[in-house]
N, C-alpha and C positions, 0 to 999 in steps of 0.2 A: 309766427316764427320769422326768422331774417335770413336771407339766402343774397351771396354776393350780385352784382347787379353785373351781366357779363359785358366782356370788348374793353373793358375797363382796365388801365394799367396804371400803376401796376394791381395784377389780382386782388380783390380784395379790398381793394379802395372806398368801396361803396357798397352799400348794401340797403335793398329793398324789403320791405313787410309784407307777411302772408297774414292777414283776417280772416277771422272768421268769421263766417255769415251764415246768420242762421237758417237764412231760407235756401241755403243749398243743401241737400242732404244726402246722402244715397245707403245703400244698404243691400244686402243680398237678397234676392226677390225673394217671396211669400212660396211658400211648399216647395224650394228649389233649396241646394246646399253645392255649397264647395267642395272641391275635388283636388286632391294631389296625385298624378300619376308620373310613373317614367317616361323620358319625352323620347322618341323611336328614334335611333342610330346616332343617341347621345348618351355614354356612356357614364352612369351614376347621375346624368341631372331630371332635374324634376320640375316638373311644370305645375301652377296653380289656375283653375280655371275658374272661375266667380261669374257664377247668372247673377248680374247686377240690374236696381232700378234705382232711378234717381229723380229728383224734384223738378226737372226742366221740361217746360210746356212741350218742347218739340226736340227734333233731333239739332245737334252744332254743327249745322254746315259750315259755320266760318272758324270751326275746329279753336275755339277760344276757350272750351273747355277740355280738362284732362280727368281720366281713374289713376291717382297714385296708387300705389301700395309703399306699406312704413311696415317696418319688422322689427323686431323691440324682442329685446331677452325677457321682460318682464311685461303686468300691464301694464296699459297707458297710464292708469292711476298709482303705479308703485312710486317709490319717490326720489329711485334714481333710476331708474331704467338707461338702459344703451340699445341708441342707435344702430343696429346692423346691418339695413336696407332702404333706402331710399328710393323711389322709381318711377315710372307708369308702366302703367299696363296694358297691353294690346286689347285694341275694339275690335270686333267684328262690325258690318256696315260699312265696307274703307275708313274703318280705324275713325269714326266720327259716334261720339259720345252720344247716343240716347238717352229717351225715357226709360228704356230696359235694353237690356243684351248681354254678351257676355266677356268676359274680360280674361286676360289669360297671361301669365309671370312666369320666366325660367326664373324656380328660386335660386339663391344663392348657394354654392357648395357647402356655406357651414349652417345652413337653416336647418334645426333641429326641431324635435316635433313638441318640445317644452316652449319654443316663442311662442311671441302675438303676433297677429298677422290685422294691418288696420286699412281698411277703405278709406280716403280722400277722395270727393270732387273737388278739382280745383279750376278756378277762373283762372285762368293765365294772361295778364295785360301786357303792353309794351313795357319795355325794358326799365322805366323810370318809374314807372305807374304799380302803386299797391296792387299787390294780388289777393284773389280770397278764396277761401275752403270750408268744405264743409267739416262737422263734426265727425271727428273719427269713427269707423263701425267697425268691430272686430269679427273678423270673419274665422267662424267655426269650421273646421273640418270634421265632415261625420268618420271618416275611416279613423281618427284619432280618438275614439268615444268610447267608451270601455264601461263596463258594466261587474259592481261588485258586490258580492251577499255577505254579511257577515255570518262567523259561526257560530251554531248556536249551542246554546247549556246543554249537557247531557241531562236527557229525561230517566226515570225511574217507570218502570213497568207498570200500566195501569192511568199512568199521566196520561190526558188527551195535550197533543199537538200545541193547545194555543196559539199566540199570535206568532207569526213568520219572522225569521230572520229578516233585518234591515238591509236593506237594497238602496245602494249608489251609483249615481252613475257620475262622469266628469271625464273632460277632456284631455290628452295627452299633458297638455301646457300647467293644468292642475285646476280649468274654470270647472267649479261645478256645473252638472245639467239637471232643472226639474224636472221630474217624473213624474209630473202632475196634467201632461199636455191630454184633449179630451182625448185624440186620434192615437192612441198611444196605450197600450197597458204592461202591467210589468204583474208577471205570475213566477211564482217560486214553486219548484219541483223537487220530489223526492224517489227514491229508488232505493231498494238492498244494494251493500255496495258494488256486490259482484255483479250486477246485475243491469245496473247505470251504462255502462260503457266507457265513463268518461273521461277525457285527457287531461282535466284538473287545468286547463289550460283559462288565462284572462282574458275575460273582454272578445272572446272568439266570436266568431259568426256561423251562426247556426241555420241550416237548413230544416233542420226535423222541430227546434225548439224542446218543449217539453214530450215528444214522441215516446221517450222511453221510458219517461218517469209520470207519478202520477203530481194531481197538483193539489196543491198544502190545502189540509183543508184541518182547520182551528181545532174540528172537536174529534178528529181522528185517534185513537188509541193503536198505537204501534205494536210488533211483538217485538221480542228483546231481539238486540241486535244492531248492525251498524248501517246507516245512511247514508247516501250521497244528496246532496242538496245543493241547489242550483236556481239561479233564476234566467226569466227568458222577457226580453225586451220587445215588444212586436213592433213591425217596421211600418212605419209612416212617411212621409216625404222627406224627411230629413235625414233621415238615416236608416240603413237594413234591421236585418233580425238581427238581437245581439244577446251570446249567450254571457253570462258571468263567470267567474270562478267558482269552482267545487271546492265545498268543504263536507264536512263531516259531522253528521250527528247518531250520538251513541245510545241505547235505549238500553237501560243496566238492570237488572234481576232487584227485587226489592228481597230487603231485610225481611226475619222471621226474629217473631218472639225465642227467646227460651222458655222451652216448655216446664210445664209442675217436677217433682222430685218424681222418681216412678213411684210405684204403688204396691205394697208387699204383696202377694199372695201369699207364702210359705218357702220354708226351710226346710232340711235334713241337714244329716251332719257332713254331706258333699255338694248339696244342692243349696239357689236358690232360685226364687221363681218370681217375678216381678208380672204385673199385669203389663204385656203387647200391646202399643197404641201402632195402627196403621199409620206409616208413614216418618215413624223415628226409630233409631233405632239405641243400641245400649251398651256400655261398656261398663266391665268392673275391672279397667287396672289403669284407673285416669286417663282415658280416651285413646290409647296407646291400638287397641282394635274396639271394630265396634261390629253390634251384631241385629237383626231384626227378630230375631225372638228372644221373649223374655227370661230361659231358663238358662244359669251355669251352673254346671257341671263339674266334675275333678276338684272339688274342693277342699280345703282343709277341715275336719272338723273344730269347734269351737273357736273361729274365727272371723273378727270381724270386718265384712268387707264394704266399702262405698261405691254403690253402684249411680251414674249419671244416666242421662239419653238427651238427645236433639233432634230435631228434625233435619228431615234429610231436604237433602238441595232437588231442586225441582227445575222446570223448561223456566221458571218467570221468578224463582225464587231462591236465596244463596242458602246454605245450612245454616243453621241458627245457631248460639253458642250454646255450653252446656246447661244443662237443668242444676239446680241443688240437690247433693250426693242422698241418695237414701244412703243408712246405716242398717243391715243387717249382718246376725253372725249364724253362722252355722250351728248346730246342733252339736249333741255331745255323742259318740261312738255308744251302742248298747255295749255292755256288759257279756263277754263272749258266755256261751253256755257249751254244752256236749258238742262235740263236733258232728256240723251236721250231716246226714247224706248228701255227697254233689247232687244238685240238683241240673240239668240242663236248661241253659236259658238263651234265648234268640235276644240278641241287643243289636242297637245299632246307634252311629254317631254320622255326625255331619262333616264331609269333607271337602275342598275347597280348591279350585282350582284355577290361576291370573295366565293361565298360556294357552286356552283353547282346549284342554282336554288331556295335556299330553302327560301334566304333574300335577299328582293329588297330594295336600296335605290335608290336616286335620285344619280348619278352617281358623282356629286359633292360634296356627305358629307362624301367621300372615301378621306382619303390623298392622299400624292404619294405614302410615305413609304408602305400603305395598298395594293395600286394598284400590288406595287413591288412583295410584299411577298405571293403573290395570283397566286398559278399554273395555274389560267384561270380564265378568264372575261367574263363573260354572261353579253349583252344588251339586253334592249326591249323597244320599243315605249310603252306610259301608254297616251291612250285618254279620255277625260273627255270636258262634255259640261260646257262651261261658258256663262255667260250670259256677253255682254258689251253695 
């Protein structure tokens, strides 16, 4: 690049060349990272500190070398990128460039955490004489590192786990990072979700890691229910523990067949009586109530009724839709004869209660919808003498 040649008037008159050369190089040391903090009794500014090494046999005592820093909205390789910073940077060793040390920039007020941030070594010659530099290095900030899980499919009850949510990680500016480094591993965790703790928060830094959750494992079978999921980045030289974003995985109740048509047992001319399968139960006025045993009662004589049944919903399973309607009808009234003597008789019916105890109906004059919406069902036998 070209920078005016100073002393020169007027400004701008002349202008000397910066080369590149490739044996100068430098770079942020090996297991050391970059750092942005507030700089102490300067209000909102921010200092960059860079453990640097670079290509040069010994130290610059004749101070001929310099550490730029260049700040760019974009990266080096975008294809218009702008300018925002130009500089050097302070040495430690009375500010004389070594083979390693560290370097340190009040950034600029508007340095936001989406720039590039680039290392120069540069040769600095007398005022007419080319100058040279090395290849730009872009220096990473670990505290701008942020780690992301995606979310995953809701499972069906019975599914084991398989393979883990995708796990990203990338910097502030939008560089990706591999998560492939040896010193480095990345474990995704799960929890019930009350149970997590967690603030759903991005890219956060975790002391405990996976502490509270367990860690994903492929062929695991979940109960139904809802998940927190999480991954934990474990901390190497380059950067700390770093936890991800929380999402959510949901473990849903699996479908049930409909079951066969029920099964007649028998009739009269108010009854009929279907064969009881544990576990479903039966309705004869188009699902409108449904019941666990097979016999109704109060019927019309010679009349035909469609009776259905389902199973019922379970911890792992939803109710099932209905069976195809048996077709039975009722019986036909005998034929009255002499009127007979009352006889005395003990009967009893089922009656039903959605409030705890406090109202009994006859367990019939409850819909389904009522049945539904009722935390608990109280029954009781109700006996009463008739006379027939």
């Amino acid at each position: 690049f070209a920078s005016p040649v100073p002393n020169v008037r007027p400004s701008g008159a002349e202008y000397k060349l910066t080369l590149k050369d490739e044996e100068l190089i430098v770079g942020v040391a090996t297991g050391e990272h970059a750092s942005i903090e507030n700089v102490d009794g300067s209000s909102g500014s921010r200092q960059l500190t860079v453990p640097y090494v670079t290509s040069l046999n010994s130290p610059d005592s004749a101070h001929q070398y310099q550490l730029t820093a260049i700040i760019l909205d974009q990266a080096w390789e975008a294809s218009n990128p702008s300018l925002k910073f130009y500089g050097k940077l302070a040495v430690d060793n009375e500010d004389t460039v070594g083979t390693s040390g560290t370097g340190t920039l009040v950034l600029p007020d508007d340095y936001a955490a989406s720039d590039h941030i680039y290392l120069l070594l540069e040769q600095r010659n007398r005022e007419k004489e080319t100058d040279y530099a090395s290849a730009p290095a872009e220096v990473q900030v670990p505290s701008q590192l942020s780690l992301t899980i995606a979310a995953p499919s809701p499972l069906v009850y019975g599914s084991r786990l398989g393979t883990a949510p995708t796990v990203t990680a990338s910097y502030a500016n939008g560089t990706g990072y591999p998560l492939s480094g040896s010193d480095e591993t990345v474990t995704v965790y799960y929890a019930a979700a009350d149970a997590s703790g967690s603030s759903g928060s991005q890219g956060s830094s975790s002391s405990q890691g996976g502490s509270q959750g367990t860690a994903w494992d492929s062929s695991a079978v979940l109960p139904v229910g809802t998940y927190d999921v999480w991954a934990v980045l474990s901390q190497n030289a380059s950067h700390g523990l770093l936890e991800s974003n929380h999402v959510t995985l949901a473990v849903k109740k699996t479908t049930q067949d409909a079951p066969e048509a029920p099964e007649l047992v028998g009739t009269t001319d108010t009854t009929i009586t279907v064969k009881a399968m544990a576990g479903q139960l039966y309705s004869i006025d188009g699902g409108e109530s449904w019941q666990e045993g097979g016999t109704f009662s109060l019927l019309t004589p010679e009349t035909t009724y469609q009776i259905v049944t389902k199973r019922k919903e379970t911890e792992t399973a939803y109710e099932s839709a209905a069976s195809e309607a048996l077709l039975a009808t009722t019986k036909k009234t005998a034929d009255e004869g002499p009127a007979p003597v009352p006889v005395p008789k003990v009967v009893r019916h089922l009656e039903c209660s959605l409030d705890g105890g406090v109202t009994w109906k006859d367990c019939r004059a409850y819909t389904a919808s009522q049945r539904r919406a009722a935390s608990r069902i109280m029954y009781r036998w109700v006996y009463e003498t008739v006379y027939s």
